[in-house]
C-alpha positions in Angstrom: 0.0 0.0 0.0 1.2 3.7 -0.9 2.2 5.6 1.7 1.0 8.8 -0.4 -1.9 10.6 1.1 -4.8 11.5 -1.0 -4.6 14.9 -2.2 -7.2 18.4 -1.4 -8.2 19.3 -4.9 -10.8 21.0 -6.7 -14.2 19.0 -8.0 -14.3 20.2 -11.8 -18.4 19.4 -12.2 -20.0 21.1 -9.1 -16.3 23.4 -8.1 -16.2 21.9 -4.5 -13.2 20.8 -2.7 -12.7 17.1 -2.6 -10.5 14.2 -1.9 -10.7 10.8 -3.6 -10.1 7.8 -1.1 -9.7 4.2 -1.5 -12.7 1.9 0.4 -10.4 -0.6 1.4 -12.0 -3.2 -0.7 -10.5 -2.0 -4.2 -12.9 0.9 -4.6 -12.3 4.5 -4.6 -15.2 7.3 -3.7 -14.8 10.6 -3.5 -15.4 12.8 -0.3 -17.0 16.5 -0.9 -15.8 18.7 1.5 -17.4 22.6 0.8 -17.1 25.4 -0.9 -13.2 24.9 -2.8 -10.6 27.0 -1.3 -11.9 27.7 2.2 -10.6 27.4 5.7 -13.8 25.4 6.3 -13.1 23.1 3.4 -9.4 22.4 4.5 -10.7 21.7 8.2 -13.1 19.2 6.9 -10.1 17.7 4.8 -8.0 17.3 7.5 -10.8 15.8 9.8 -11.5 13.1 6.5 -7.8 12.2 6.2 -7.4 11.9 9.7 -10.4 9.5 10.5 -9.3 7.7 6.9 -6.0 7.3 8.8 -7.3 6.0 12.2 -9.4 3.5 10.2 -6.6 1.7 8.5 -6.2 3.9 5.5 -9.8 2.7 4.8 -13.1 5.0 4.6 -15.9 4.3 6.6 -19.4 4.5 4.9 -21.6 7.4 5.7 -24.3 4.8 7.4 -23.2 1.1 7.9 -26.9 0.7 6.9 -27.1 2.0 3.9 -23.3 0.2 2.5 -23.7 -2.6 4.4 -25.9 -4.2 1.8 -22.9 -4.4 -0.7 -20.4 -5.8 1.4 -20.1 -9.7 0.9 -19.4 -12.6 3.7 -15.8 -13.0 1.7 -15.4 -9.2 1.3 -15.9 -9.0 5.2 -13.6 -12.3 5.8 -10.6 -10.9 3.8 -11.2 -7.6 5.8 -10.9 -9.0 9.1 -7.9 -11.4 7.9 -5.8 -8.4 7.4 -6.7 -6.5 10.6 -6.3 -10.1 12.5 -3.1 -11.0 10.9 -1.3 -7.9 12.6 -3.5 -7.8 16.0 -3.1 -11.7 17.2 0.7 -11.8 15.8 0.1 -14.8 13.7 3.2 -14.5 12.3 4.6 -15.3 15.8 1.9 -17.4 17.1 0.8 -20.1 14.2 -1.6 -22.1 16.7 -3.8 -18.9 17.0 -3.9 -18.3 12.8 -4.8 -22.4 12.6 -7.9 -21.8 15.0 -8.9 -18.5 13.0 -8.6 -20.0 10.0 -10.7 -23.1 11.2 -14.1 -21.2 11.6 -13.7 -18.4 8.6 -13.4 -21.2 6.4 -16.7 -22.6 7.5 -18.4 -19.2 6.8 -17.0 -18.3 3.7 -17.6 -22.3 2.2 -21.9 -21.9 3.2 -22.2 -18.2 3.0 -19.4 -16.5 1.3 -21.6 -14.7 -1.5 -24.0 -13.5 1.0 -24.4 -9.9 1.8 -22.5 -9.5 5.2 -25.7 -7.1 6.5 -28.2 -10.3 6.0 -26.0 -12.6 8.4 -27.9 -13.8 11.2 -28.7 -16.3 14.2 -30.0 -18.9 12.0 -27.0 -18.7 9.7 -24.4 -18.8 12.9 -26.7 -22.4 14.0 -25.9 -23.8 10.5 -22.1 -22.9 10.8 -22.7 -24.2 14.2 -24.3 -27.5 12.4 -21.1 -27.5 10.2 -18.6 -27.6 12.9 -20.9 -30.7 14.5 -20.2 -32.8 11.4 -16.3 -32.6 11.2 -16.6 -34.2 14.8 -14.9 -30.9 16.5 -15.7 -31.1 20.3 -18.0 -29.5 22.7 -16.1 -27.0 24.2 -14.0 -26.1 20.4 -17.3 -25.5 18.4 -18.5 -22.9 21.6 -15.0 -21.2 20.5 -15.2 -21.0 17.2 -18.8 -20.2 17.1 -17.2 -17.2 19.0 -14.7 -16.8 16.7 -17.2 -15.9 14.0 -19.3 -13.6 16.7 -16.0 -11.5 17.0 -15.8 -11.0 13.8 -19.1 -8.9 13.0 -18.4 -7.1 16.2 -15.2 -5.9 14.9 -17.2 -5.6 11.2 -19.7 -3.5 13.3 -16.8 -1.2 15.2 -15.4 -0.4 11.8 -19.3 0.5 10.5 -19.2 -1.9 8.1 -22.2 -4.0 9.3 -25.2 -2.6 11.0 -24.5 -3.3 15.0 -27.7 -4.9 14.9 -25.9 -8.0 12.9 -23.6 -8.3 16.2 -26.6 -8.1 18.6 -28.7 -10.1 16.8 -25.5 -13.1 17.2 -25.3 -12.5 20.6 -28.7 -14.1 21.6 -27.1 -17.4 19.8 -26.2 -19.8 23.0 -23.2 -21.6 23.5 -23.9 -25.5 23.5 -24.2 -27.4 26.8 -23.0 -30.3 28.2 -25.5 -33.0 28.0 -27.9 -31.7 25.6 -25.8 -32.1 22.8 -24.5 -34.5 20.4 -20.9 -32.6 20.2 -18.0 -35.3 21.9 -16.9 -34.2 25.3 -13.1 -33.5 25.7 -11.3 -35.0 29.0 -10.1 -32.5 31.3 -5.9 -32.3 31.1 -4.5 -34.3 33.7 -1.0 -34.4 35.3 1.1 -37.3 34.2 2.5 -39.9 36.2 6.4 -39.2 37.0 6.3 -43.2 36.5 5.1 -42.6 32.7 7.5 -40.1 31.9 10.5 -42.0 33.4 9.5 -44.7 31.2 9.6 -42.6 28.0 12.8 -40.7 28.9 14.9 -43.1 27.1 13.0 -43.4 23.9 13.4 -39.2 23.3 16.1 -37.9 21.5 18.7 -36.4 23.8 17.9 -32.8 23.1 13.8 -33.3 24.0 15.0 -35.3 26.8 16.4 -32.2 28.1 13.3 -29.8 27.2 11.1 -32.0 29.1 13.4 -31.9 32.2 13.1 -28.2 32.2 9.5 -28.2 31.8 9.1 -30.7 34.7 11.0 -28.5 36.5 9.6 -24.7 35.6 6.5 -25.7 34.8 6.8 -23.6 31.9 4.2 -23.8 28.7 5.2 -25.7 26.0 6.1 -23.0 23.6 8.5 -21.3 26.6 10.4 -24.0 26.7 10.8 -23.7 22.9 11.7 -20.1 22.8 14.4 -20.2 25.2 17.5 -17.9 25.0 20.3 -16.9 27.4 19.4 -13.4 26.4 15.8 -13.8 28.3 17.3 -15.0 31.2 18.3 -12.4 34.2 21.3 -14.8 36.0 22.1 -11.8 38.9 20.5 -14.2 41.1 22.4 -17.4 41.4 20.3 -19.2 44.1 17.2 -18.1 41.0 17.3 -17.3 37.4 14.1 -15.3 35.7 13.6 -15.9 32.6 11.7 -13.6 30.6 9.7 -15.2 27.1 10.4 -13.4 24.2 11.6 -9.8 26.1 12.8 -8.9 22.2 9.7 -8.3 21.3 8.6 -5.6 23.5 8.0 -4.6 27.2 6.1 -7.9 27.9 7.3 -10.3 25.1 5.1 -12.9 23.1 3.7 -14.8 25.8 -0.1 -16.2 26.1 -1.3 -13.4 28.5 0.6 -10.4 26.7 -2.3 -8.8 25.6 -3.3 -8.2 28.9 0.0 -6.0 29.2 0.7 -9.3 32.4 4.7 -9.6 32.4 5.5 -13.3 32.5 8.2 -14.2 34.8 9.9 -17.9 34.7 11.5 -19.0 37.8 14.7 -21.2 36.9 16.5 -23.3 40.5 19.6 -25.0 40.9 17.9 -28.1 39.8 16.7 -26.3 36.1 20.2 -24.5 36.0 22.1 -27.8 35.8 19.9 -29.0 33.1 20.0 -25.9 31.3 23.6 -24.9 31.5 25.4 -27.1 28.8 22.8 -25.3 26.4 23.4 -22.0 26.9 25.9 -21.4 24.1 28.1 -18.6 23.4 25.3 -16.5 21.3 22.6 -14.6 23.3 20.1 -14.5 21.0 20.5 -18.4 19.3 17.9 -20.8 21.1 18.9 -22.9 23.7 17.2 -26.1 22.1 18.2 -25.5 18.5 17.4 -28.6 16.7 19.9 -28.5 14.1 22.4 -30.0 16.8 20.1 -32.5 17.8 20.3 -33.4 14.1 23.6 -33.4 13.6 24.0 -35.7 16.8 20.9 -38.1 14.9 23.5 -38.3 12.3 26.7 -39.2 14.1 25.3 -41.8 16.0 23.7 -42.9 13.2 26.8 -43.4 11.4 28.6 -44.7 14.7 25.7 -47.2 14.3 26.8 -48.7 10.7 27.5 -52.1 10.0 29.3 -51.5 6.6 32.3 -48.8 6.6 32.4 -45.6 4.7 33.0 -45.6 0.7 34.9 -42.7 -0.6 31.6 -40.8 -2.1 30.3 -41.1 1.3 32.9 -39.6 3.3 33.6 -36.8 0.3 29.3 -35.7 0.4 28.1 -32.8 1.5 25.2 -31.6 3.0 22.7 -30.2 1.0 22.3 -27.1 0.4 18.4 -26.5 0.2 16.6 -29.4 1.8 12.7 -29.4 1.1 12.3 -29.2 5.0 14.8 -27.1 6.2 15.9 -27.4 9.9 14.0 -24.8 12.1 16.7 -22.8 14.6 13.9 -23.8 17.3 11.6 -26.4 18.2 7.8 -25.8 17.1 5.5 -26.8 19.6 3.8 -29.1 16.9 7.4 -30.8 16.9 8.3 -30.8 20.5 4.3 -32.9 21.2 5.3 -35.4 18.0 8.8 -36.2 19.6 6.9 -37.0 22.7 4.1 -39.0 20.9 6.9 -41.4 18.9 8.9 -41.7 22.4 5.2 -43.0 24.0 4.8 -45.3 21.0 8.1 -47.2 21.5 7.9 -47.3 25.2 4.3 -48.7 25.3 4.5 -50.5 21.9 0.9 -51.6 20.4 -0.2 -55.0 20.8 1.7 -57.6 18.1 -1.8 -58.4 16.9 -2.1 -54.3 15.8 1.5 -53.3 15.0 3.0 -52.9 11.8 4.1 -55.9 10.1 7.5 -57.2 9.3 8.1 -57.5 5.5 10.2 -60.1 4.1 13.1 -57.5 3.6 13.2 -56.8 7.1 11.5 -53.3 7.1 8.4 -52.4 8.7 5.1 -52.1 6.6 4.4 -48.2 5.8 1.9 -46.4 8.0 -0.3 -46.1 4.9 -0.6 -49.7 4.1 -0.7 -50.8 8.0 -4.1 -47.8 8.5 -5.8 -49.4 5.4 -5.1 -52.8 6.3 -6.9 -52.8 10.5 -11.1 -52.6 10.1 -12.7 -49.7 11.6 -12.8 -51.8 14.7 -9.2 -52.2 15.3 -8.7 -49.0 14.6 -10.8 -47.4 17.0 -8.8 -49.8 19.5 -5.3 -48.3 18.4 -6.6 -44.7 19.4 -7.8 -46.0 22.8 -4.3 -47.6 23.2 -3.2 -44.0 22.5 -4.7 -42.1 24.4 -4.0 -44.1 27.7 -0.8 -44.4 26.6 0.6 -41.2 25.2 1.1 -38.2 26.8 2.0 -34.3 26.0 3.6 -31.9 27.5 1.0 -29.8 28.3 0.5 -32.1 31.2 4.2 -32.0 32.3 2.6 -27.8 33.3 -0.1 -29.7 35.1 2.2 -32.2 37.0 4.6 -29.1 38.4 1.4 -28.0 39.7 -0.1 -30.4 41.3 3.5 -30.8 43.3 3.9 -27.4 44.5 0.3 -27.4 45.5 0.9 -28.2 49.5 2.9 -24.7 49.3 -0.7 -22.9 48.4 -2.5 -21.2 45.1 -0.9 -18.6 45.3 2.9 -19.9 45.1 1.2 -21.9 42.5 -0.1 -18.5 40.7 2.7 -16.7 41.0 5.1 -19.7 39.2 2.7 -20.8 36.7 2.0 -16.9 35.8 -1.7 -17.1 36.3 -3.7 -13.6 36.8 -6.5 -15.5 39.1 -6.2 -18.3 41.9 -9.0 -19.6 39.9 -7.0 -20.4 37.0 -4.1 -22.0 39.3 -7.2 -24.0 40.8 -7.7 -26.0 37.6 -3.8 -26.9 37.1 -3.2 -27.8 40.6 -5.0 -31.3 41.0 -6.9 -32.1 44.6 -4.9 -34.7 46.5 -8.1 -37.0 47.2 -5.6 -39.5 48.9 -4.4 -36.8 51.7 -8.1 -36.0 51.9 -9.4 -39.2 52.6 -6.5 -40.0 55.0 -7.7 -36.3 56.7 -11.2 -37.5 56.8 -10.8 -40.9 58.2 -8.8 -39.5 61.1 -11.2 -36.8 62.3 -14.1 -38.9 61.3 
């Protein structure tokens, strides 16, 4: 977009004063502002360029009633994409763009020709139906039904709906548990420290470490894979702070940012000595980079080799443009699939369900292994799964859960929560010390 501001000139046909300003949806419409050549004229200029500046280098219409009419579900979507794209950071924070993406797809696929202004309850119930059919749980449908509520109110704050449209999706419920047919999700639980011993040895070396740390902080997920020795404040040695992301402005890119909350890790002896060897020499390079872990893949790989070396081997080079590059940092979506493969090989599937050994010794391709098990045995793999894997969201839920017995409030302050309430849901009740209590005093 041009920088260059739209200029005062003088309207030929009636010989007002008037500026010519882009819509914002590839439209241009000119703005009469008096009699040419008056102080009154050049006020009401500057006022125009001014509120044309304040609304994105976009013009409002004179009556969101009277436009609205013209503006299209996919004009409106592509609207909001650009004003969400900068607000929410999706550059920075992929999972939030995914989820966004997720419920604008379902209104521009039923009602994407559909003048924005005629939008209404009964439309938001058949996105609603939409999102029943892909199977998307209770509580994600409520969200994303949400989603799409948030996105006329913005429409409505920038007058390019009739507010009405907003209110109107407001009396829309959210679904409840128990009177619909939307799956329940299972509340996150801590995991064992028995389970995760047990999958320890399966992780490569360098998510081995990660998941130490997390155990430790009780960190989220994605601050354990942003890292850096330049967001850590060592003054302390008896505790290190590390602050997420404090690059990118006074509070970083944490969850709770937006709510200008500063998000304060706190690092002990125990987390130093697990964090130290990965500090590196360069303050801004990520502790956990995993083009070392990699690199180390490939050495003991080649340690591993039952056949030595010919010439052409030793002599090759890495490539110089891989299709998937190596990331200078974990993404969480990485980070949860290391953990997932270390679960499958600790807690194997039952020889009856596994992958079958082919007559040249490899194991039969996932494709060919999915298509092969009936719907039945299937459905009995992901059951297998989900009592057997686990993610590190839960390692958050398990530092919790420990530090509990020191009250909500230590609990708050370490897991960075704003309410006790929050902290409430992380730290898990120990029934067994109740019961215990109980059958003492009676």
């Amino acid at each position: 977009m041009s920088d260059r501001v739209p200029s005062y000139r003088r309207h030929k046909q009636s010989g007002q004063a008037v500026v010519t300003l882009p819509d914002g949806f590839g439209n241009r419409r000119d703005v009469l502002l008096g009699k040419y050549g008056t102080s009154a004229s050049r006020k009401e200029y500057a006022r125009v360029i001014s509120e044309w500046e304040a609304n994105g280098r976009r013009l409002p219409p004179k009556s969101a009633e009277a436009s609205a009419p013209d503006l299209s579900i996919n004009e409106l979507v592509l609207a909001y994409w650009k004003f969400a794209e900068d607000y929410y950071g999706f550059g920075r924070r992929r999972g939030i763009s995914f989820n966004v993406k997720d419920a604008l797809r379902i209104l521009k696929e039923l009602y994407g020709h559909t003048p924005a202004a005629e939008f209404g309850p009964l439309a938001l119930k058949a996105c609603r139906a939409a999102m029943l059919k892909k199977d998307w749980s209770r509580s994600y449908i409520n969200a994303q039904v949400d989603k799409l509520r948030r996105v006329f109110r913005w429409a409505a704050s920038e007058q390019l709906v009739p507010v009405t449209v907003w209110q109107a999706l407001r009396t829309v419920e959210a679904l409840r548990r128990g009177r619909t047919e939307a799956r329940e999700t299972k509340k996150v639980r801590p995991v064992a420290a028995e389970q995760v011993e047990a999958t320890l040895p399966h992780m490569p070396l360098l998510v081995q470490v990660m998941v130490e740390f997390q155990r430790l902080t009780g960190c989220r997920p994605d601050e354990v894979c942003r890292v850096r020795p330049l967001d850590i404040d060592m003054s302390n040695p008896a505790c290190w702070i590390y602050r997420p992301g404090s690059d990118a402005g006074e509070f970083g890119e944490h969850k709770t940012a937006h709510h200008d909350q500063e998000r304060l890790i706190l690092i002990g002896p125990r987390a130093q000595e697990v964090l130290r060897p990965y500090l590196g020499t360069k303050l801004d390079a990520y502790c956990f980079d995993p083009r070392e872990g990699e690199q180390q893949r490939s050495l003991n790989r080649r340690a591993a080799r039952q056949t030595p070396l010919t010439p052409s081997q030793r002599a090759r080079k890495p490539k110089a443009k891989r299709k998937r590059p190596v990331q200078d940092r974990y993404p969480v979506t990485s980070y949860r699939n290391a953990i997932y493969r270390a679960c499958d090989r600790a807690f194997p599937l039952p020889e009856d369900l596994s992958p079958l050994q082919q007559a040249d010794g490899r194991k039969e391709s996932r494709a060919a292994w999915w298509k092969r098990l009936t719907a039945e045995e299937r459905e009995v793999v992901r059951t297998w799964r989900r009592e057997h894997r686990w993610h590190p969201n839960q390692l958050r839920h398990s530092r919790a859960t420990e530090l509990r017995g020191y009250g909500l409030d230590v609990v708050k302050t370490i897991l960075g929560h704003s309410k006790v309430e929050t902290s409430q849901v992380y730290a898990e009740k120990d029934m067994q010390a109740a019961m215990e209590l109980v059958s003492k005093i009676g």
